[in-house]
N, C-alpha and C positions, 0 to 999 in steps of 0.2 A: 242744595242741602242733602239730598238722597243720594247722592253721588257722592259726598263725602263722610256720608254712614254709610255707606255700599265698602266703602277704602276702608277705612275702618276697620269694620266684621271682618273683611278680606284679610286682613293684618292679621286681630287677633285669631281668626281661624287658624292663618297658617304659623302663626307662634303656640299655637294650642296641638297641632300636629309636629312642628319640631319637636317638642319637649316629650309627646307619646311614641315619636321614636327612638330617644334616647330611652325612653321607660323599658320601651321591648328589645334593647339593643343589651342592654343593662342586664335583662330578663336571660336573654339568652345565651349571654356570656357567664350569666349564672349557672343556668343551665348545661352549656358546656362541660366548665369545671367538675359541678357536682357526676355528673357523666362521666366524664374521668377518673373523679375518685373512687367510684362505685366500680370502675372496669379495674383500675386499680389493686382496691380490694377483691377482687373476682380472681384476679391471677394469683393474688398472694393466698389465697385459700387453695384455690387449684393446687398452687406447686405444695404447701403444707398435708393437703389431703392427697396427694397422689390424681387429683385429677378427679376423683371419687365426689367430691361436693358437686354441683348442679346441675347438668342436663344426666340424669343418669342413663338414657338410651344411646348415646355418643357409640360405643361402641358396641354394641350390644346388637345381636340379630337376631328378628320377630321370628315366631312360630305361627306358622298357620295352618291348622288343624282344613281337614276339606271332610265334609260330612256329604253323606249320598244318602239318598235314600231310595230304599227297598220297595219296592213296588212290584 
């Protein structure tokens, strides 16, 4: 009889991991998409702004000051 509640459990275990695979399968095909549409949107402000909307150091080169001191 423990060996055919052992089969059992084993079943529904693994019918309980198929179905949490399609849940994160699902998940990350969401994810994708939405990731898409946000790179999407990201070019279409780009070319609108000139490129000007979001990283604004892209082209831009740091100053760096060098301090001594007097002694």
């Amino acid at each position: 009889m423990g060996a055919v509640l052992s089969c059992i459990q084993s079943i529904f275990r693994t019918i309980g991991n198929v179905i949490m695979t399609i849940v994160h399968a699902i998940g990350a095909v969401c994810t994708a998409i939405i990731n898409g549409i946000v790179a999407l949107f990201d070019i279409i402000i780009s070319c609108l702004t000139c490129g000007k909307a979001g990283s604004r150091r892209r082209g831009m080169k740091t100053r760096t000051t060098h301090h001594t001191s007097r002694v």
